[in-house]
C-alpha positions as CSV (number, residue, x, y, z in Angstrom):
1,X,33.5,29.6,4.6
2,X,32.9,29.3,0.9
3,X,32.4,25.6,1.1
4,X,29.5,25.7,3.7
5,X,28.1,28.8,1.3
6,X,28.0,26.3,-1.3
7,X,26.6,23.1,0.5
8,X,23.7,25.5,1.8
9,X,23.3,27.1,-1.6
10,X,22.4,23.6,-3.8
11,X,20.7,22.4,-0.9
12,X,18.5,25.0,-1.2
13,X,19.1,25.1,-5.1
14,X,18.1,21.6,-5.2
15,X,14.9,21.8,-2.7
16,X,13.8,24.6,-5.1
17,X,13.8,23.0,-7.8
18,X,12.1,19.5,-6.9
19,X,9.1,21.5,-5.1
20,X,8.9,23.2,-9.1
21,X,9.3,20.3,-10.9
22,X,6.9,18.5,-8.6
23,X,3.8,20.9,-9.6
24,X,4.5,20.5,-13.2
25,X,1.6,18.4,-14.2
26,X,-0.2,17.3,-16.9
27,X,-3.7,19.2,-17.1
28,X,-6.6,17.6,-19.2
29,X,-9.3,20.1,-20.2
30,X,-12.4,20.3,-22.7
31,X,-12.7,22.6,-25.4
32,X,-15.3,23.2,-28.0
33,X,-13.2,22.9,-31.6
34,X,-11.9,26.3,-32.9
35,X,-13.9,27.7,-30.2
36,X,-12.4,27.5,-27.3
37,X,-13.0,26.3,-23.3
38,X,-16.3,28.4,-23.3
39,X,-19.3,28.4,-25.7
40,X,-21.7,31.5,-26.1
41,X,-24.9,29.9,-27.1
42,X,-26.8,33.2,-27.2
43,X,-26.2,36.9,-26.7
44,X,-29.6,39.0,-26.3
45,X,-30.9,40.5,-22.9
46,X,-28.5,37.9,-21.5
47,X,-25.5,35.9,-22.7
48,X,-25.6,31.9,-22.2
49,X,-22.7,29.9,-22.6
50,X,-21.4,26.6,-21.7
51,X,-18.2,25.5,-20.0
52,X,-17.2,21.8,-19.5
53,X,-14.8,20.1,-16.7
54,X,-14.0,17.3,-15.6
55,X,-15.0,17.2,-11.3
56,X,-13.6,14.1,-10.6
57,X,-12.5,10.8,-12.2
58,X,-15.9,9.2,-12.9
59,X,-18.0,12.7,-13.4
60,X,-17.9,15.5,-15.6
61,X,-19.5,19.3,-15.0
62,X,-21.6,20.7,-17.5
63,X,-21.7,24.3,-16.2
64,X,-24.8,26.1,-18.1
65,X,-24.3,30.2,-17.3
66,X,-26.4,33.1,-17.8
67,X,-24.7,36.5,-17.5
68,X,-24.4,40.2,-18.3
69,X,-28.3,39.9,-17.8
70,X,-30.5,43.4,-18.1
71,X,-33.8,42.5,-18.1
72,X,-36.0,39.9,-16.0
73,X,-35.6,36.2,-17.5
74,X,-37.2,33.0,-16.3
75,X,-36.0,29.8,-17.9
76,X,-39.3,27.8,-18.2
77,X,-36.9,24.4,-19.3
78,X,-33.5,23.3,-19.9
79,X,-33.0,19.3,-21.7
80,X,-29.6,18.0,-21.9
81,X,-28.5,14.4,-24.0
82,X,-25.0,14.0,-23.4
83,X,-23.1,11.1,-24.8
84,X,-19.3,10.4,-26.3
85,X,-18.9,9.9,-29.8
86,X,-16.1,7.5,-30.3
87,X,-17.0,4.4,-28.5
88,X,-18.0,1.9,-31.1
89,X,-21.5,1.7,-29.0
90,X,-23.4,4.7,-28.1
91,X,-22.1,5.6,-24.6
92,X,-24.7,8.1,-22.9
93,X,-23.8,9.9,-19.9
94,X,-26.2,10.2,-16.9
95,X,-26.6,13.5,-15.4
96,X,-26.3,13.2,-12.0
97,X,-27.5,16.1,-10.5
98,X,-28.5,19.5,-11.1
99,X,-26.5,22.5,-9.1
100,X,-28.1,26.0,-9.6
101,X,-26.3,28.8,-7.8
102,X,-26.2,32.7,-8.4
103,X,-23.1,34.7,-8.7
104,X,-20.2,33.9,-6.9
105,X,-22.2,31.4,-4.4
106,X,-21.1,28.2,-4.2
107,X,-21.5,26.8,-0.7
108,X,-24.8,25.3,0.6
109,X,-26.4,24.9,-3.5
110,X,-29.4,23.3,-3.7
111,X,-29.3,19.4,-5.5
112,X,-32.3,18.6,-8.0
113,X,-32.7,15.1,-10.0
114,X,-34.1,16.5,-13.0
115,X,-34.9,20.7,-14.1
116,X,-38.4,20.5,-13.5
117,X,-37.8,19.9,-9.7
118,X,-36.1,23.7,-9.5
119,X,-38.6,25.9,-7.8
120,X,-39.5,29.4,-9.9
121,X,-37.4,31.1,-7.8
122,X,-34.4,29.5,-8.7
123,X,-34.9,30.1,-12.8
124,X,-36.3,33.5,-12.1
125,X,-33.2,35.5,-12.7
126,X,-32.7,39.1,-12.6
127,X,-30.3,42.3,-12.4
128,X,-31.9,43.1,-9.3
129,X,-30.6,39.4,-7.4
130,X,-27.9,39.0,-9.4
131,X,-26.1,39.5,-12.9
132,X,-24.7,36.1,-13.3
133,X,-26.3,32.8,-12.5
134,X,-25.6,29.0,-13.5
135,X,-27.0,25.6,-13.4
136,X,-24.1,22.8,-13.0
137,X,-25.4,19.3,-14.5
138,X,-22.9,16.7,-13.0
139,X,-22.5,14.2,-15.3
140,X,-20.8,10.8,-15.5
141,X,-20.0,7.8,-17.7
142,X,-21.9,4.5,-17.1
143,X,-18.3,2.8,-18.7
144,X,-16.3,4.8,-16.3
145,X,-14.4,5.8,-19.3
146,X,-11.9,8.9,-20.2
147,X,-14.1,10.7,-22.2
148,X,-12.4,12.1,-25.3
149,X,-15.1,13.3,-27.7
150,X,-18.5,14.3,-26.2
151,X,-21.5,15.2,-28.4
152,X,-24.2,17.3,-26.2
153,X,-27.8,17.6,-27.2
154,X,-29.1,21.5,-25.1
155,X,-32.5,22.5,-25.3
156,X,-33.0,25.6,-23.6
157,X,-36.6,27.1,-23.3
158,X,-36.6,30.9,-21.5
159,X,-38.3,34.4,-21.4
160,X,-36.5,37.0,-22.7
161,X,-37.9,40.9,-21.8
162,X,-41.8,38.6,-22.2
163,X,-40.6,37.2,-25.1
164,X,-40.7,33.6,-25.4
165,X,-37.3,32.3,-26.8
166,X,-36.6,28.8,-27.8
167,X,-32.6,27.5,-28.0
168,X,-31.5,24.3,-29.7
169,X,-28.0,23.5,-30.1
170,X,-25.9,20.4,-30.7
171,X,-22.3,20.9,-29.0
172,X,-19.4,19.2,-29.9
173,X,-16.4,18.7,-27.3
174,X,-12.9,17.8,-27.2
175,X,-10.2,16.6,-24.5
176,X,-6.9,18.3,-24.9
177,X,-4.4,18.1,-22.6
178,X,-1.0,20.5,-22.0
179,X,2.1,20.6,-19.2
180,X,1.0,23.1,-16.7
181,X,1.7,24.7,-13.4
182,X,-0.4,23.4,-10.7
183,X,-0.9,23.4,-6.7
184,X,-0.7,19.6,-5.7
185,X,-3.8,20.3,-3.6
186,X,-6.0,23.2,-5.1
187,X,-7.4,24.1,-1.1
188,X,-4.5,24.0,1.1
189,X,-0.9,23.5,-0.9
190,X,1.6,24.9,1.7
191,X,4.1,23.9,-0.3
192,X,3.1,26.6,-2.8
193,X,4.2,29.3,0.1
194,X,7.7,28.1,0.3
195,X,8.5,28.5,-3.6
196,X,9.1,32.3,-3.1
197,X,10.5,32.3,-0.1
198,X,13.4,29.3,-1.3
199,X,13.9,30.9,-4.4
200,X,14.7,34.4,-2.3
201,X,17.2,32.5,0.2
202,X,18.7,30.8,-3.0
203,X,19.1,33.9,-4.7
204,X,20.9,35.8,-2.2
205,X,23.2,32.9,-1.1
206,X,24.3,33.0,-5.0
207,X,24.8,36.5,-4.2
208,X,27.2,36.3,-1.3
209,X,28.8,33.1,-2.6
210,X,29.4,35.3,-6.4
211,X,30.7,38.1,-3.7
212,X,32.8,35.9,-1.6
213,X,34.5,34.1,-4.1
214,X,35.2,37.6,-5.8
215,X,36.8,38.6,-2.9
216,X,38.9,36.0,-1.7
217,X,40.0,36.2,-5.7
218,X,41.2,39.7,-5.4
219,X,42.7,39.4,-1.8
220,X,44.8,36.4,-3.0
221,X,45.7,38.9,-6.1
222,X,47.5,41.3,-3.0
């Protein structure tokens, strides 16, 4: 009885363990220096900051927010000259695209080429449609480079409350990269499901195989 307590318990010992191992990854990320992952650009009526990520291997997202917002805004322009800073030649990145969405909205977003194309209702923000609101520029590396150091360029032109506000700010971004904890498909990892459930069977198998093998101890003591 104890034997086929213990074959079960490192099978399932051992299938534990590879399914955690096996999500253990290495995560790249951007973060401004002594900053953090998230620049505030401004905090007045509104609070803009900036957030970088990298989408996919060729393209990068350049996610431009405005939040905590209490008054009417309209952004009349927003500029962006992106390029990395260590290749020996200047290496701009193209933006691709243009994604402006409000709130938590992220399905069926409008694509533009270029800001001016964004009709007024789309950079008239408010409390009244929503207190949170973001423009994604998708941008990508004409090398096709790993982008390590990225120098940004953000001109941001908006009313504030009627007042005319004018934002200029050079940004300057590094890759980092840590061991982290994550799903081998960020959708649909099933496998993410089992980790609880293999880690309870394993658990109480130790259990009865700690109980069993204390009891057949003492009986063979009588």
């Amino acid at each position: 009885m104890l034997k086929t307590i213990n074959v079960f318990f490192y099978a399932f010992l051992t299938l534990t363990s590879f399914i955690v191992v096996i999500h253990f990854k290495k995560i790249d990320y951007y973060e401004y220096p002594s900053k953090g992952i998230i620049e505030n650009l401004y905090t007045g009526l509104t609070k803009i900051s900036t957030h970088i990520s990298k989408k996919d291997s060729l393209d990068y997202t350049l996610s431009i927010s405005f939040n905590h917002i209490k008054t009417s805004i309209f952004i009349h322009k927003i500029e962006i000259n992106a390029e990395e800073v260590n290749s020996q030649e200047t290496n701009i990145l193209r933006i691709n695209k243009i994604l402006p969405y409000s709130g938590m909205h992220n399905w069926d977003i409008p694509e533009f080429s270029k800001f001016s194309d964004i009709p007024e209702n789309l950079r008239s923000l408010n409390v009244a449609n929503n207190p949170y609101f973001a423009y994604d520029y998708i941008l990508s590396s004409p090398a096709h480079i790993e982008l390590k150091k990225i120098k940004i360029r953000l001109k941001i032109s908006f009313t504030e409350n009627s007042i005319l506000k004018n934002l200029d700010k050079e940004l300057i971004i590094l890759k980092k990269s840590k061991i982290g904890f994550k799903p081998l498909d960020n959708h649909s990892d099933w496998t993410l499901f089992l980790i609880p459930s293999l880690m309870i069977i394993t658990t109480i198998l130790w259990a009865y195989k700690v109980k069993y093998k204390r009891s057949k101890n003492r009986n063979e003591q009588e």
